[in-house]
N, C-alpha and C positions, 0 to 999 in steps of 0.2 A: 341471289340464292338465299333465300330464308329458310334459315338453320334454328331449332331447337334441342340443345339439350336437355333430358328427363333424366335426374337425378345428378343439377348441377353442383349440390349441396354435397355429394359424398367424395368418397377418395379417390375413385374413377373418375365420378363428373368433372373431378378436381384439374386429375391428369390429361382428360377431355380437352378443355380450354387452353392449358397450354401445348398441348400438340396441334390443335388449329390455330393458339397461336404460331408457335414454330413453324409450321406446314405454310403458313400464308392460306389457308384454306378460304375457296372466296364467298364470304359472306356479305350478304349484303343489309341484313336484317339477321340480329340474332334474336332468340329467345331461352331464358334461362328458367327452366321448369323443376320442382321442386313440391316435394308434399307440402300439403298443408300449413303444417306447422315454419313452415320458411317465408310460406307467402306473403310477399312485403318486403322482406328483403333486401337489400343490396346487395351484387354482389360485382366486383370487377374483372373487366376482360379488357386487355389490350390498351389499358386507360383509362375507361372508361366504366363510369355504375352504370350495373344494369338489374331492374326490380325483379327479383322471382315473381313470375305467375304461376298457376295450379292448373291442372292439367285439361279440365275443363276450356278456359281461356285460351289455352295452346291448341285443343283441336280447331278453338272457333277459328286462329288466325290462319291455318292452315297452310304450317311449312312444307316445301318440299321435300326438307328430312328432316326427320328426328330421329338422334339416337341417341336410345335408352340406357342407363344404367341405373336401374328403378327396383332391381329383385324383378320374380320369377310372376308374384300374382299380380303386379301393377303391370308388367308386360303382356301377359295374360286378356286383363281387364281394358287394357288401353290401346295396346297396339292399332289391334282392328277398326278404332275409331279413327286413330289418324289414318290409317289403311283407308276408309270408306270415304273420306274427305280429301285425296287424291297423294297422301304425305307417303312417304318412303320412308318405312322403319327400318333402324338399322340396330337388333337389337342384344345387348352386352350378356343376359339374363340367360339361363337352361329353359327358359319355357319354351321356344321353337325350335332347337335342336333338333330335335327329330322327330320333330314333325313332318312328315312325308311331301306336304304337299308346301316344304318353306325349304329353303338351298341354304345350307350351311359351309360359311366360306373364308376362306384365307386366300386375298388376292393370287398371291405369287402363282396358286397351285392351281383354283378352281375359278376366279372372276368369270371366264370367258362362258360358262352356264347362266350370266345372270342376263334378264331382259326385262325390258319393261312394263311386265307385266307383275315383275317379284315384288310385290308392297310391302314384303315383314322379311325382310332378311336377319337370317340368325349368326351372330356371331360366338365361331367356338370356346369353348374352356382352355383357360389360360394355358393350363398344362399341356393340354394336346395343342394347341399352338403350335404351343415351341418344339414338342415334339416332331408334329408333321413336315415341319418347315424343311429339318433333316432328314427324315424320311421320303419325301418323296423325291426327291431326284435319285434316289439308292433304289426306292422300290421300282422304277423305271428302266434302270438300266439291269439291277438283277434278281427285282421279283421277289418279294418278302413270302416268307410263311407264317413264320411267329414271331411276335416281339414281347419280349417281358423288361415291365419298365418297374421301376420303384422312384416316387419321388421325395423329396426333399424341401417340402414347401415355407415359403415365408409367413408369415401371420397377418403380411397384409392383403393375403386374399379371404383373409377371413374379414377383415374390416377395421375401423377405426376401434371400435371397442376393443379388438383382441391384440393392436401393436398399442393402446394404453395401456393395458395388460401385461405385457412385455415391459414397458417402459417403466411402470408400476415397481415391478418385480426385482429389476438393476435396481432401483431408489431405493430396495426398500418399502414399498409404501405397502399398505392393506388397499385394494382398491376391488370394483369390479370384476367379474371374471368372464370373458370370453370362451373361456373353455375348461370342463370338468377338472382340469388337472392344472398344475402351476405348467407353463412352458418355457419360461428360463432354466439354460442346467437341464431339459429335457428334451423327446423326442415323443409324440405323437401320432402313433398310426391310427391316424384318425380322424380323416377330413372329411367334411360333411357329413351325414345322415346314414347310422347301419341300414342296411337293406335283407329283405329274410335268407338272401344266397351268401350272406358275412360279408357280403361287401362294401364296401362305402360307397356314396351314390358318387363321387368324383373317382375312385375308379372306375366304376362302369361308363364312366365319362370317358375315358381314355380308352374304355375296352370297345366303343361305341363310334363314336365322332369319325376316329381315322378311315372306318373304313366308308362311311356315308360322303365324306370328304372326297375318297378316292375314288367315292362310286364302287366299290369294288370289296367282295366280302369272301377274295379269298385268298387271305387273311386273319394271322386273328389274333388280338392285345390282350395281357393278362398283368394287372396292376397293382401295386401297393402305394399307396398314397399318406405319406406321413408330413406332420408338422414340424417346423426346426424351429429356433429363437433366432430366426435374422428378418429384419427387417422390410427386406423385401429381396426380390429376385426370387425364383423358383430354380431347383436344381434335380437333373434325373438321369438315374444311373438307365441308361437304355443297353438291353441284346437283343440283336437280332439275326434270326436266321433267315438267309435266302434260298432260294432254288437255285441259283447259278454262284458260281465261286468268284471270288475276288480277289487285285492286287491292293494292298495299303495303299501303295502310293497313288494309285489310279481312284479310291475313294477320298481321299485328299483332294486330291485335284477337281474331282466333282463338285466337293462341297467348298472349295475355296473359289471356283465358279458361279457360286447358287448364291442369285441376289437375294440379300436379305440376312445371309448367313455365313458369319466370320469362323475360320479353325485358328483355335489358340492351343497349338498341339507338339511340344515340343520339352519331353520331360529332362532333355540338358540343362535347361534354362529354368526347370519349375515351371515352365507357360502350359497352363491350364483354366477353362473356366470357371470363374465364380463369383458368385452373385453380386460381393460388393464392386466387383470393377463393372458388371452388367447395370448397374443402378443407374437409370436416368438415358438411356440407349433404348435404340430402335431394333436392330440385330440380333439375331439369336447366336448364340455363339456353341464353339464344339469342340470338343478335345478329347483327351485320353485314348484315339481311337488306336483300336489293338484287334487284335483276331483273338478269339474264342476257341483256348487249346484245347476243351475238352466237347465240340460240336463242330462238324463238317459244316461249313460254308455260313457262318458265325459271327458276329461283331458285337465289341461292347465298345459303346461312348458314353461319353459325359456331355448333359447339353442344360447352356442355363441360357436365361432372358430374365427381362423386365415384367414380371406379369401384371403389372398395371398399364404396362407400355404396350408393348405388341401383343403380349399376353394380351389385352383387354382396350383401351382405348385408340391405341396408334391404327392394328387390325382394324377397327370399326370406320376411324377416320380413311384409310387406304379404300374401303370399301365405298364408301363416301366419294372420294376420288375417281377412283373407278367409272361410275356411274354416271360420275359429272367429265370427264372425258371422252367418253364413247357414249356421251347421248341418251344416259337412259332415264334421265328426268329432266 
């Protein structure tokens, strides 16, 4: 199996490597892809240096996968060419999302859609990840109507520049800035790019993705997406309303069922999720969960992960897996 990653250089690419390494993922041939400015490179996996190539040289060798964590217009620009040369993108980026004619996926929930014919597979936003993971065994058994999320984002989905930034700011230091506003000491409703409806394009990310996911639009997400000063983990206060009513204890049970996903739900003890016990884990975790006294058929949880983990490289890798299980490359 010859595997490259594209954008082995960044914080994802970073996280990449060591989840195939943990995973044993079977390579047989890797390639480590990289702008420009890296080409030459060293860089190690598993023991071993291995030289960034540029992206040109990656289509020529023509891996079976590559996945992407490159930004939105190198996936754009690139995809298709490994696509045309027989590779299986598997990609980290918003540029295939929704794209109609590309399957956007979270093994647990939707793999069994994929075939081999899918060459640019898109992988979701971090936040709706972790979301969906909890949701869908809920919306199954009692049928979502609305869900209103707010989250609580870490700075490393913003990238290396914006947790120097942070790191900057504890020191002390004048440095760089990631984001219009100092973000130690504050909070940020403000992730990604205004849009003319006031919204940020990573809300419409979460107002978008679930139901494309679910195949199913009816439903419907309405989102607040803020920045915190932690380091990593994402964290989101979810409610949701259903069509049919629910017991607590029987939502419990479902999601302490649902591979993938731990309840850490028990306010005698203070057991609840967050981010810094989520760092470095595969799991999406969930707690707080309570009924919703002022809406008939109603729930609020708390739900955090890794988003560099499942949020974003593990997802991709799973995906990966997938396909190399049941035969699709």
């Amino acid at each position: 199996m010859k595997v490259a990653v594209v954008g082995a250089t960044g914080m994802v690419g970073e996280v990449m490597l060591n989840v195939l390494k943990e995973r044993s993922f079977p390579i047989t041939e890797l390639l480590l892809v990289a702008s420009e400015r890296s080409v030459g490179k060293k860089l190690a996996f598993n023991g071993k240096d291995y030289t960034i190539i540029g992206l040109s040289d990656a289509v020529t060798a023509k891996p079976d996968i590559a996945i992407f964590s490159a930004g939105g217009d190198t996936s754009l620009e690139w995809a298709p060419k490994f696509a045309e040369v027989g590779t299986t993108v598997i990609d980290n980026s918003s540029a295939w999302r929704m794209d109609p004619t590309k399957k956007l996926i979270v093994p647990e929930i939707n793999a069994h859609e994929l075939t081999k014919e899918d060459k640019i597979i898109a992988n979701p936003n971090c936040s709706t990840i972790q979301m969906v993971m909890v949701l869908a065994p809920l919306h199954k058994k009692y049928k979502m109507k609305r869900v209103v999320v707010s989250t609580y984002q870490s700075v490393s989905g913003t990238g290396l520049k914006a947790v120097q930034q942070l790191e900057n700011e504890i020191a002390g230091i004048q440095g760089e800035m990631a984001y219009p506003y100092p973000i130690g000491r504050n909070a940020l409703p403000h992730c990604d790019v205004f849009l003319e409806n006031g919204y940020t394009k990573e809300e419409m990310k979460l107002a978008r993705e679930p139901q494309k996911i679910f195949n199913d639009k009816s439903f419907s997400v309405t989102a607040t997406a803020v920045r915190i000063p932690t380091a990593g983990g994402h964290s989101e206060s979810v409610n949701v309303e259903f069509e049919n009513d629910f017991e607590l204890s029987e939502i419990r049970k479902i999601l302490s069922e649902t591979p993938g996903v731990v309840v850490q739900d028990n306010t005698d003890t203070n057991t609840y999720p967050m981010p810094i016990y989520a760092h470095g884990k595969d799991d999406v975790f969930v707690g707080r969960i309570r009924r919703d006294e002022t809406q008939r058929n109603s729930l609020n949880m708390w739900i955090v992960a890794d988003n560099l983990r499942k949020g974003a490289a593990t997802n991709a890798i799973q995906i990966g897996e997938y396909l190399i299980e049941n035969g699709l490359i």
